[in-house]
C-alpha positions as semicolon CSV with decimal commas, in nm:
position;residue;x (nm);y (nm);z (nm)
1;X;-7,149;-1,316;7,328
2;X;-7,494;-1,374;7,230
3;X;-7,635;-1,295;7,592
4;X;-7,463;-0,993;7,625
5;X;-7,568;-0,845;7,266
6;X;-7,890;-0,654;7,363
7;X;-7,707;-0,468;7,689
8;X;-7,467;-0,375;7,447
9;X;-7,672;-0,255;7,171
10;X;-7,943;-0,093;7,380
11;X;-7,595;0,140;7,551
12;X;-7,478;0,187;7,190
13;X;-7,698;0,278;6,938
14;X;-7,958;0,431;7,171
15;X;-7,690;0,668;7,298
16;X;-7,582;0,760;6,975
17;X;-7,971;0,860;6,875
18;X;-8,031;1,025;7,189
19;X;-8,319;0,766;7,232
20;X;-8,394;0,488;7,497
21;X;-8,641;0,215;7,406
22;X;-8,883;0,158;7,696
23;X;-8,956;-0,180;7,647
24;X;-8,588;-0,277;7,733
25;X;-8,558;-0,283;8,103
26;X;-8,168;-0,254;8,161
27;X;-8,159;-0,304;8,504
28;X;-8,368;-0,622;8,462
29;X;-8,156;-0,774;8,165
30;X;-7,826;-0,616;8,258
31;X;-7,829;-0,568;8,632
32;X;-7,540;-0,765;8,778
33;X;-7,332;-0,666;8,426
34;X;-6,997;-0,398;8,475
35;X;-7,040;-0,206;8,147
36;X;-6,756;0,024;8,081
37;X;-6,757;0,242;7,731
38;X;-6,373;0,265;7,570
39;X;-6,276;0,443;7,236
40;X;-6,098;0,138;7,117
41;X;-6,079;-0,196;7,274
42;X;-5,738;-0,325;7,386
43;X;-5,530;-0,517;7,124
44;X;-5,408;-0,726;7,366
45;X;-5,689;-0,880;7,556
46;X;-5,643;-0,924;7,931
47;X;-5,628;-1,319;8,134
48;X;-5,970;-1,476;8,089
49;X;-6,132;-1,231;7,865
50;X;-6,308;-1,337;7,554
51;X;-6,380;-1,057;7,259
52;X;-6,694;-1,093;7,055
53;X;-6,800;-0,903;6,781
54;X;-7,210;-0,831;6,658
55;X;-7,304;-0,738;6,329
56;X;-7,561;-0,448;6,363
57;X;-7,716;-0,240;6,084
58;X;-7,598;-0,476;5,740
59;X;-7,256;-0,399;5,755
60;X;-7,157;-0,276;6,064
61;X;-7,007;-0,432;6,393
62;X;-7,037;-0,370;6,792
63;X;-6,716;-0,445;6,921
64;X;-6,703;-0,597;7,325
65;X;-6,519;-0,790;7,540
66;X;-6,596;-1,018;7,852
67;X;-6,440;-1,133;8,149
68;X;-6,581;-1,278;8,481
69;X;-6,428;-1,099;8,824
70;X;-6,542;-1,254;9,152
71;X;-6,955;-1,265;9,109
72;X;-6,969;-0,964;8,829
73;X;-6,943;-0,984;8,446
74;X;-6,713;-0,705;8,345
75;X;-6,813;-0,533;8,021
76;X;-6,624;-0,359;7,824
77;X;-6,722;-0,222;7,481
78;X;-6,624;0,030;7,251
79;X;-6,833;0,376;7,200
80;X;-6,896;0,361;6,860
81;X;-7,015;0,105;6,628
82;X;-6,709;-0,040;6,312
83;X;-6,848;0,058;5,963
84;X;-6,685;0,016;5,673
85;X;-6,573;0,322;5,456
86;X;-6,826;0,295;5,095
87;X;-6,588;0,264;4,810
88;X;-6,507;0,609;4,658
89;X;-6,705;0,550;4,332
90;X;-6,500;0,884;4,176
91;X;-6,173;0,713;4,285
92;X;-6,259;0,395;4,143
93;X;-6,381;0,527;3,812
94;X;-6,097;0,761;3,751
95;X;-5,864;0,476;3,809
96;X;-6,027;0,285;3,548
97;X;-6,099;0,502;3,320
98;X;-5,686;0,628;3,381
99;X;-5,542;0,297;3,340
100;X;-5,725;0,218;3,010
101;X;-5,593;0,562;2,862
102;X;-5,270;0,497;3,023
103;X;-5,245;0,181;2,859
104;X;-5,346;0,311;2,511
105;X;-5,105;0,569;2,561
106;X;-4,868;0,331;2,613
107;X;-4,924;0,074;2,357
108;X;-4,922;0,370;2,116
109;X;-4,575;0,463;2,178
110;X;-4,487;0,084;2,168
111;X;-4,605;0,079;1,816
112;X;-4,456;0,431;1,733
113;X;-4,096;0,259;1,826
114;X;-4,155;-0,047;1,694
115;X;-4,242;0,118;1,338
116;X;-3,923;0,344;1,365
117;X;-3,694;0,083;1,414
118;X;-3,836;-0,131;1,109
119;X;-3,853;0,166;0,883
120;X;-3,493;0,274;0,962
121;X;-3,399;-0,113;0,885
122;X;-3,602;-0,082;0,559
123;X;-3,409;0,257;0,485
124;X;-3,070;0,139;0,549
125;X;-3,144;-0,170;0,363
126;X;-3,286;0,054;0,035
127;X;-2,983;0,275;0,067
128;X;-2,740;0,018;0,055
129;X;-2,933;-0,115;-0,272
130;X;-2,845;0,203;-0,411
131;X;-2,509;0,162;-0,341
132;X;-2,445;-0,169;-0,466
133;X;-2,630;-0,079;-0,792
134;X;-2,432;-0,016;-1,131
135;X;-2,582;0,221;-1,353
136;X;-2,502;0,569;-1,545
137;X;-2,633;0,868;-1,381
138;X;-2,843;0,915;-1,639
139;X;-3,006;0,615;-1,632
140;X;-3,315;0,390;-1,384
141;X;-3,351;0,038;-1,392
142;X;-3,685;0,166;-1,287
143;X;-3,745;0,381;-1,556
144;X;-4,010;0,184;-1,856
145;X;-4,032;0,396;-2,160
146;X;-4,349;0,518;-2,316
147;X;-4,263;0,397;-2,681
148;X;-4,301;0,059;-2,789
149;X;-4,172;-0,073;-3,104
150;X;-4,432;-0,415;-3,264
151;X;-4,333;-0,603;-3,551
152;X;-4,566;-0,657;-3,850
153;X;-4,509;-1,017;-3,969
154;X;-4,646;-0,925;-4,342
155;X;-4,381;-0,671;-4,374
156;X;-4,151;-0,745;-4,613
157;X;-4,332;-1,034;-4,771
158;X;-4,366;-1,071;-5,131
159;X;-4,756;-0,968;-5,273
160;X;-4,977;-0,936;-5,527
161;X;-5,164;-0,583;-5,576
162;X;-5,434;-0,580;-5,846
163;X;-5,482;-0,189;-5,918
164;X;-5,867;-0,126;-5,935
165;X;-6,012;0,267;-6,081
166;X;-6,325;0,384;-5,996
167;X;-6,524;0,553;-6,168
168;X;-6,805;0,820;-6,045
169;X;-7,192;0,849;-6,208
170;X;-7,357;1,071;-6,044
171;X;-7,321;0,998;-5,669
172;X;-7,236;0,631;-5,667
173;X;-6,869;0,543;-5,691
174;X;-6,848;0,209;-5,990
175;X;-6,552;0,004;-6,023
176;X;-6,408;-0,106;-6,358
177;X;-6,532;-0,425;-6,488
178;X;-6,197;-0,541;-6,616
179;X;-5,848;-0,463;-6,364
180;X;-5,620;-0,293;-6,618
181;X;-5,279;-0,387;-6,455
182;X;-5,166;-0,671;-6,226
183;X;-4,844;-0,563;-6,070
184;X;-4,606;-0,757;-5,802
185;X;-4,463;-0,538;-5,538
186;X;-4,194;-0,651;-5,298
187;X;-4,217;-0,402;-4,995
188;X;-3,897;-0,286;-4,817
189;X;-3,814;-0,183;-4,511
C-alpha cells in the first residue's frame, strides 16, 4: 500500500485543487501503474486484490485497491478522499441541554404523584378519625379554654389580723404606737 500512496495522492488531492506539483514526476514513479478513478470502491473485492486505506489531512482517508494482471499493477481508487462529518455542536447541545429539562420535568411529576397519593392516604386516614371519634357537636377535643382556675393554698386557713390606724401629720402617714384590737378571722370560701 505504502508504494502506491504518493501516485494516489498526487491523482487525488491535486485534482481536487486544480494543482499539479512539479517535483512529482508521475510517469517516473507511476509509469507501469493502471490507475482507474471510481466513485466508490467495490464492496466485494475482486480474486487477488488487496484494499488499502491512507490517512491524509488528520482525519481523512484515500481509499484504493490493488491487484497484479499479467506485467501491470491495476489501480483502482476512489475520486474523493473519506472525511468524517464534525459533530453537530447545536445537535449535541440541544440534546443535552433537552434531556436534563426532560428529566427535571419528569422527576417533577414523579414527586407531584408521589405527594398526591400520600396526602390522599393522610386524608382518608384523618377522615376516618373523625368518624370513629365520640363527641357532642358542640364540643373539640381540640378545643383548650382560655380560663384557668389556680388554687390558693392559704385560703381558708385560720389567721391572725392585727388591725393597725394610721394617722396623718402633715404629709407623712404615722402608725399607732399601740394596735387597738387583735381579731381572729376564719376566711370562707
Amino acid at each position: 500500500c505504502d508504494e502506491f500512496r504518493p501516485c494516489i495522492e498526487h491523482l487525488i488531492l491535486d485534482e481536487k485543487n486544480n494543482t499539479f506539483n512539479n517535483n512529482f514526476n508521475i510517469s517516473e514513479k507511476c509509469g507501469n501503474l493502471d490507475i482507474q478513478l471510481v466513485d466508490a470502491l467495490e464492496e466485494i473485492l475482486p480474486e487477488g486484490a488487496k484494499r488499502c486505506r491512507n490517512l491524509v489531512d488528520g482525519d481523512c482517508t484515500i481509499n484504493f485497491m490493488y491487484s497484479y494482471d499479467d506485467q501491470t499493477i491495476m489501480l483502482t481508487a476512489e475520486k474523493k478522499k473519506s472525511c468524517p462529518e464534525p459533530p453537530n455542536i447545536l445537535g449535541l447541545i440541544i440534546g443535552i441541554v433537552g434531556s436534563i429539562i426532560l428529566a427535571g420535568i419528569v422527576s417533577l411529576i414523579i414527586w407531584k404523584l408521589v405527594t398526591t397519593i400520600h396526602d390522599k392516604n393522610e386524608y382518608a386516614k384523618f377522615e376516618k378519625e373523625r368518624e370513629n371519634m365520640k363527641w357532642s357537636r358542640h364540643e373539640n377535643p381540640l378545643y383548650k379554654p382560655g380560663t384557668s382556675t389556680f388554687t390558693n393554698p392559704q385560703y381558708g386557713r385560720n389567721s391572725q389580723r392585727q388591725s393597725v390606724k394610721y394617722t396623718k401629720e402633715g404629709d407623712q402617714l404615722k402608725m399607732d404606737e399601740e394596735p387597738k384590737e387583735t381579731e381572729t378571722v376564719m376566711d370562707s370560701k
